[in-house]
N, C-alpha and C positions, 0 to 999 in steps of 0.2 A: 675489565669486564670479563663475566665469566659466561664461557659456554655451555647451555644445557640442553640437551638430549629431550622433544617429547615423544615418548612413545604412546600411540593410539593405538588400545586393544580391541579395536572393531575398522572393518575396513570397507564398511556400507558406505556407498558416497554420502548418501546424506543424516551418518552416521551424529548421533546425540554426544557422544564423546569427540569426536573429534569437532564441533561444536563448542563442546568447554573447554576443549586445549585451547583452541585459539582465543575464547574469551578468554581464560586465564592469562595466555600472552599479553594480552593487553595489559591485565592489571599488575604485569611483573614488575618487581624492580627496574630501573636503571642500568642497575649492574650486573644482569644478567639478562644475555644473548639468546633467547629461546629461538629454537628450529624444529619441527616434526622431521624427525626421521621415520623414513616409510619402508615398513616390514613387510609390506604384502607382496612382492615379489621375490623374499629370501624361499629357496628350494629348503623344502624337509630336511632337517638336518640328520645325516647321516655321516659316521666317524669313520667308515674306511677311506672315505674323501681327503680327510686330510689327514688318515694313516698312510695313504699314497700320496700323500705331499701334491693333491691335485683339487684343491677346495673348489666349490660353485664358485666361479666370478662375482657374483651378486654377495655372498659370504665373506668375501675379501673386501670388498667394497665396502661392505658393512663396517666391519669391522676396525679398517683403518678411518672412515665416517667417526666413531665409535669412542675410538684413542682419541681423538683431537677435541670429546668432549670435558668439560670441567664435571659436571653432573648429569643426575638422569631426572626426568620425572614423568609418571607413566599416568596416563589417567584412561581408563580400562571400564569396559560393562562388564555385566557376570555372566560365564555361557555354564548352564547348570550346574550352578552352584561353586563354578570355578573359575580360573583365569582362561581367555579365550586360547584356543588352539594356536592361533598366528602369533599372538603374545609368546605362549612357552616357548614355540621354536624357536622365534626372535632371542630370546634367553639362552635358550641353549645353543644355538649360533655363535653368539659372542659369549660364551662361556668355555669355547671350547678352540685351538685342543689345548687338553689338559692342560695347566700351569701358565697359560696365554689368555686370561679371562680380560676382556675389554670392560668388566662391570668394577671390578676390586679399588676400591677405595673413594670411588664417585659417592659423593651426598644426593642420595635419592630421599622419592618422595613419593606418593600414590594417593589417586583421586578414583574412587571409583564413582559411577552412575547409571543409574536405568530407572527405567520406566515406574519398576517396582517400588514398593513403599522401601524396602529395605536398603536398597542408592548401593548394592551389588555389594554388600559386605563379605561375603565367601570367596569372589575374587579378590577384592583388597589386600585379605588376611593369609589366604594361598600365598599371595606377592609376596607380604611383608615374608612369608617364612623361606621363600625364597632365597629373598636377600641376603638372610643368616648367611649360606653358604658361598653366595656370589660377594660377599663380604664389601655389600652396599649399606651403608652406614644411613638407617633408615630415620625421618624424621619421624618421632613416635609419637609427639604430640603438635598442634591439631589433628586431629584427625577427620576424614571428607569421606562421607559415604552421601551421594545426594538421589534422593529417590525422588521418583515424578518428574523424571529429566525432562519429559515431554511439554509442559510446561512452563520451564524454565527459561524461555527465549521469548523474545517480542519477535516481528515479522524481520527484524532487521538484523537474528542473530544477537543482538544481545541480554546480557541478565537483565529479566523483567523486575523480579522482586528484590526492592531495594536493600532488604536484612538478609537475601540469600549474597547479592552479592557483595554487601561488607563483611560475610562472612567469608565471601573467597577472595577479601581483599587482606584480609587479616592471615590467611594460609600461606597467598603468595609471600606475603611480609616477613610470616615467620619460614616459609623457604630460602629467602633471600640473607635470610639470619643463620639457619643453617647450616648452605653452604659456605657463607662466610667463616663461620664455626671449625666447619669441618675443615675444609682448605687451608687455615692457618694453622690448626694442630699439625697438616703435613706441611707446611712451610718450618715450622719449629724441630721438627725432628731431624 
C-alpha cells in the first residue's frame, strides 16, 4: 500500500476543496493510503530558521510527516488567479533547506476547484510549474479543473452529478496508475 500526502489549498472549515479531498478519498484505490496533511499551522517560512539549525517545530514536524509519504496530491482553489498563500508556504517549507526537499521524486497530482466557471485553472497551472523545480513528477493527463464547486455536493457531502463523479473516478484511477508508474521506475534504478 502506498502513502499519499492531501494537501488542501484552503483552510475555511467548511472549505469546498477540502470537501473533494475527502470525496476523492473515497473513490481511491485500494492501494493507496490517503491522509490530509494539514498546513494551516506551519509558521511563514523563513530561512535564517534553519540557517541557525533552529526550524519552527511545526516545520519539522512537517516535514518528517512528509518523508514517510509515497506521494502527494494536492487539490487547491484559486486565490487571484493563483496558488493560495498557505499552499506556497506549505511548498516552501518542505522544500527547504536547500538540497533536503521532502517533495523530490513523489508522484504528484492536482485538482483544482471553485465556485467559478473556470474550477481555478491559474492555480492548478502555477502548481504544475512548481513541481518542475520540486522535481514532483506530475501526472499530465487527466486533467481536473472543476468549476461550480458549490454544487457539486448532495446535503450528505457527496458527488451529486453522476458524470462529474465518474469522471473523478477515472482521475483517481489514473492516479493510482501513476503512482504505480512512478514508484516502480524508482524501484528499478
Amino acid at each position: 500500500m502506498k502513502k499519499i500526502a492531501v494537501i488542501v489549498g484552503s483552510l475555511r472549515k467548511e472549505s469546498w476543496n477540502r470537501k473533494l479531498a475527502l470525496a476523492l478519498m473515497k473513490l481511491a484505490s485500494p492501494a493507496l493510503k490517503m491522509e490530509i496533511i494539514d498546513i494551516g499551522k506551519l509558521p511563514l517560512y523563513n530561512q535564517d530558521l534553519d540557517d541557525e539549525n533552529v526550524p519552527a517545530r511545526e516545520w519539522t514536524a512537517f516535514r518528517e510527516k512528509m518523508a514517510t509519504m509515497d506521494g502527494v496530491f494536492f487539490v487547491t482553489p484559486e486565490y487571484n488567479r493563483s496558488v493560495p498563500g498557505v499552499l506556497k508556504n506549505a511548498i516552501d517549507v518542505g522544500s527547504r533547506p536547500y538540497g533536503k526537499s521532502i517533495w523530490s521524486g513523489k508522484p504528484g497530482a492536482v485538482i483544482s476547484a471553485s465556485p467559478g466557471a473556470i474550477g481555478g485553472f491559474g492555480a492548478n497551472q502555477h502548481l504544475r510549474q512548481s513541481f518542475v523545480f520540486l522535481d514532483i513528477p506530475c501526472m499530465q493527463s487527466p486533467e481536473a479543473y472543476i468549476g461550480d464547486v458549490s454544487h457539486l455536493f448532495d446535503q450528505d457531502s457527496n458527488i451529486a452529478k453522476e458524470d462529474t463523479r465518474q469522471f473523478l473516478q477515472k482521475y483517481m484511477d489514473a492516479y493510482a496508475n501513476w503512482v504505480n508508474k512512478i514508484l516502480s521506475k524508482e524501484n528499478i534504478s
